[in-house]
TORMARBA-544704 format. One record per residue: residue in one letter; x, y, z of N, C-alpha, C in turn; residue number from 1. Coordinates in Angstrom, 2 decimals. Layout:
BEGIN
   residuo      n.c1      n.c2      n.c3     ca.c1     ca.c2     ca.c3      c.c1      c.c2      c.c3   num
         A         X         Y         Z         X         Y         Z         X         Y         Z   NUM
...
***
This chain:
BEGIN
   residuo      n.c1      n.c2      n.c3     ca.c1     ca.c2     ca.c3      c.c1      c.c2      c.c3   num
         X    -23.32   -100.50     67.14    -22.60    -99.28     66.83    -23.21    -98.14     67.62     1
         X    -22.87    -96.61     68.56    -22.97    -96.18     69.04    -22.55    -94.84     67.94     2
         X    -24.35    -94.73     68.87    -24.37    -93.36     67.48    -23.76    -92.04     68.30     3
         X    -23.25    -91.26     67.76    -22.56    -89.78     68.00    -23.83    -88.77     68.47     4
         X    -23.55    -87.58     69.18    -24.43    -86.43     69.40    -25.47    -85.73     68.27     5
         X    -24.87    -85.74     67.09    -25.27    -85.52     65.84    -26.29    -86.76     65.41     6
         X    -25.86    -87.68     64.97    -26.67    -88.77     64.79    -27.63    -89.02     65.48     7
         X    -27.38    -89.06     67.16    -28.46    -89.19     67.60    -29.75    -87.78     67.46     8
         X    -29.19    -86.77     67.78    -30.00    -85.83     67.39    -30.80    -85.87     65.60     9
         X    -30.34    -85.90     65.06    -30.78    -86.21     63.41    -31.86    -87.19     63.34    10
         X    -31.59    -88.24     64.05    -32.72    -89.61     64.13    -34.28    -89.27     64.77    11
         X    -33.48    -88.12     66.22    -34.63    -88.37     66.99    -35.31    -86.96     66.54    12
         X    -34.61    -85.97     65.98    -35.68    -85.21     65.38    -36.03    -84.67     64.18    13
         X    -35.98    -85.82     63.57    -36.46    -86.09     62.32    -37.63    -85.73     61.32    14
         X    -38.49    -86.05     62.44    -39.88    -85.77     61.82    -39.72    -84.43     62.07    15
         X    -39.48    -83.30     63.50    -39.31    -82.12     63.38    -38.91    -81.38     62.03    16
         X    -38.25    -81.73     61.59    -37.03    -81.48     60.57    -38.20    -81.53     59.31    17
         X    -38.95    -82.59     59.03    -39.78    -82.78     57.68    -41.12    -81.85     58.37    18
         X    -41.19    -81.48     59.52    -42.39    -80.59     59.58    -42.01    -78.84     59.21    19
         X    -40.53    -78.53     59.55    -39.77    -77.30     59.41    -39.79    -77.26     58.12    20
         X    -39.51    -77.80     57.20    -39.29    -78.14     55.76    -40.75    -77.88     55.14    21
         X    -41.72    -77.78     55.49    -43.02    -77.94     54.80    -43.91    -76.49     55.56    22
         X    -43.36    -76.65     56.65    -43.64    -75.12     57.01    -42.95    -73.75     56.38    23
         X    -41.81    -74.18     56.35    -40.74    -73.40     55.38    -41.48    -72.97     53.89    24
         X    -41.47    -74.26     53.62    -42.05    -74.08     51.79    -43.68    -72.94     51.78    25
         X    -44.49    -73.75     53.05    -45.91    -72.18     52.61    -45.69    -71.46     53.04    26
         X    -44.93    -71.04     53.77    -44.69    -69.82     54.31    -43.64    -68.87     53.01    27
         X    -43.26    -69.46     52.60    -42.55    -68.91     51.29    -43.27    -68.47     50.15    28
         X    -44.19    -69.31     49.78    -45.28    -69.54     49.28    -46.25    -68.29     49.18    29
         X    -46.78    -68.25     50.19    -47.40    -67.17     50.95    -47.13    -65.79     50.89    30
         X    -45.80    -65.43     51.33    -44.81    -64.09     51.43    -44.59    -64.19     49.91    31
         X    -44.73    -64.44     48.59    -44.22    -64.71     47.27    -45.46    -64.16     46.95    32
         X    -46.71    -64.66     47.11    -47.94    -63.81     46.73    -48.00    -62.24     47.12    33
         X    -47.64    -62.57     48.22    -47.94    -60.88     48.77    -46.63    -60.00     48.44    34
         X    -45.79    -60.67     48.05    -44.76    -59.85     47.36    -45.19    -59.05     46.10    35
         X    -45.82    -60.18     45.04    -46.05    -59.62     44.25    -47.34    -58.46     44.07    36
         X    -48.24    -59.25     44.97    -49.20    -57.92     45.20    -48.71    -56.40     45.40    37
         X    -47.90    -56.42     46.12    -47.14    -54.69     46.25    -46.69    -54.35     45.53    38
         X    -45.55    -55.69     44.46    -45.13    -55.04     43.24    -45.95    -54.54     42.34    39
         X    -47.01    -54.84     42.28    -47.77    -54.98     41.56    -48.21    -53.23     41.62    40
         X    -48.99    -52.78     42.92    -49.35    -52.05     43.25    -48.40    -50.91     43.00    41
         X    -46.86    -51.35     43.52    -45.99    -49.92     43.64    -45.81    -49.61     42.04    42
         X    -45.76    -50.71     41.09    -45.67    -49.89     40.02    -46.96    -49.57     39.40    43
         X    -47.99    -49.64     39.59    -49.25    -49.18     39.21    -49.02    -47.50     39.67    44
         X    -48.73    -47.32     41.04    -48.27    -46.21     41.39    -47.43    -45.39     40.88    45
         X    -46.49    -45.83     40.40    -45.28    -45.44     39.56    -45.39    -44.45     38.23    46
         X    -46.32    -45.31     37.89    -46.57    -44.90     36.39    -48.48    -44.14     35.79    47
         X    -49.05    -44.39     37.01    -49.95    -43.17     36.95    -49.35    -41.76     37.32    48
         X    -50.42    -41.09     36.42    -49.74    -39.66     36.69    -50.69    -39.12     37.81    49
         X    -50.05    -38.33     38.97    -50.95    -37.63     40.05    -51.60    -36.39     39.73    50
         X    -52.94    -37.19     40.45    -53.96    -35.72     39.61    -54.23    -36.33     38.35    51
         X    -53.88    -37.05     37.45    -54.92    -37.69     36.27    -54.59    -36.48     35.36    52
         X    -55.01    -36.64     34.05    -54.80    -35.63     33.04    -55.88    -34.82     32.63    53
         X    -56.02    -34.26     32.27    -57.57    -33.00     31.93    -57.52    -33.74     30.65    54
         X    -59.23    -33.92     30.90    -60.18    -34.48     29.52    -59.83    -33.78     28.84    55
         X    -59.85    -32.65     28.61    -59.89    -32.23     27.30    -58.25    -31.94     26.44    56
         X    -57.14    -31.68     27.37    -56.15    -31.63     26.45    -55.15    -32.39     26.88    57
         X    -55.35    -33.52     28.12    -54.44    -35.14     27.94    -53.31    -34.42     28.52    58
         X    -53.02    -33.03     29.09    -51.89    -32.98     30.15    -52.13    -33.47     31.07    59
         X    -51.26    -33.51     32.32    -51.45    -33.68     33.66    -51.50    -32.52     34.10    60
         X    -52.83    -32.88     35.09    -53.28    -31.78     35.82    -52.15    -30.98     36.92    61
         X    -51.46    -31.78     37.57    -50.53    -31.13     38.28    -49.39    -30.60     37.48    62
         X    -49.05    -30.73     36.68    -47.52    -30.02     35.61    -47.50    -28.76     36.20    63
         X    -48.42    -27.55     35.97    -48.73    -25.98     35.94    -48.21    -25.89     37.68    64
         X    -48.18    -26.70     38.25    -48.48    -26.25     40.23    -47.05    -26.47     40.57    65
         X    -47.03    -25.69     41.54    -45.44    -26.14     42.29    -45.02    -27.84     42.60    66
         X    -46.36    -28.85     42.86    -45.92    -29.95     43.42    -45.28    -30.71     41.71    67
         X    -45.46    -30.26     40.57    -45.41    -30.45     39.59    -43.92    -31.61     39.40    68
         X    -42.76    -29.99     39.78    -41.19    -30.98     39.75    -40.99    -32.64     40.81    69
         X    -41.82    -32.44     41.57    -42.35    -33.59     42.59    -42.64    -34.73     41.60    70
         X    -43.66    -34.53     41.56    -44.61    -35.44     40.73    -43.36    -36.49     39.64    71
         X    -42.55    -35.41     38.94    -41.47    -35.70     37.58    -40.88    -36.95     38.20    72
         X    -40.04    -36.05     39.75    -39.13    -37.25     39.90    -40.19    -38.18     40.31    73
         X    -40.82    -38.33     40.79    -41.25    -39.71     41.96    -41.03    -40.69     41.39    74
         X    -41.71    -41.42     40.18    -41.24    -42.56     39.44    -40.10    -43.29     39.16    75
         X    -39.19    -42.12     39.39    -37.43    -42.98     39.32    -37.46    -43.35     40.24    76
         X    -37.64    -42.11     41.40    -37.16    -42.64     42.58    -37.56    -44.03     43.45    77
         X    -38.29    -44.27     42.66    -39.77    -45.61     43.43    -38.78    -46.62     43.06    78
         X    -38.80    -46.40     41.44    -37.69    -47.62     41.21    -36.25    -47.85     41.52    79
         X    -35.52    -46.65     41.67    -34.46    -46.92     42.27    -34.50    -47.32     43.72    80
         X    -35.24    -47.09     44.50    -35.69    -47.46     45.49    -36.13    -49.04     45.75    81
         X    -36.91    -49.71     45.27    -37.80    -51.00     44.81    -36.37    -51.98     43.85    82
         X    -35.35    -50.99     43.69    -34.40    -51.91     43.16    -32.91    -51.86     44.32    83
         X    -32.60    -51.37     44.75    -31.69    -50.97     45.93    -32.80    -52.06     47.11    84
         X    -33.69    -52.11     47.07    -34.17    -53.09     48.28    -34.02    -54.34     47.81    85
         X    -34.18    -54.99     46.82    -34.05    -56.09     46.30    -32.52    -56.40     45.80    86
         X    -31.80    -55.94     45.62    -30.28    -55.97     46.12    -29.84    -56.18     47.39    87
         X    -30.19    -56.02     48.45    -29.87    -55.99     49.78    -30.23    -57.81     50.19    88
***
């Protein structure tokens, strides 16, 4: 029987094919760790407050300053952001 262009290609690179497949998988693997590391990080970011709060009365230090209204939004925006990328 006379194998076709396909067939023959499939046979003869075969092993290619089970080495792509296993390269595929750690490399996935890999990029999945370090994914979560950033997630990790961007919402650590997210949800600290900038500038930290004054010991003694647990506001945030930046509220009183102009960068203050800044500060409010950033946290949505991270996540609407961090969620609009993961949609795409």
């Amino acid at each position: 029987m006379k194998l076709t262009a396909e067939g023959y290609f499939i046979t003869a690179n075969s092993e290619l094919r089970n080495l792509a497949k296993e390269w595929l998988k750690t490399t996935a693997e890999g990029c999945s760790v370090v994914a979560v590391l950033i997630a990790t990080v961007a919402f650590a970011a997210a949800y600290t407050v900038p500038g930290g709060p004054n010991q003694s009365t647990g506001v945030p230090v930046l509220v009183g300053t102009s960068i203050g209204p800044i500060c409010k939004q950033l946290p949505p925006w991270m996540i609407m952001s961090m969620v609009s990328i993961r949609m795409m």
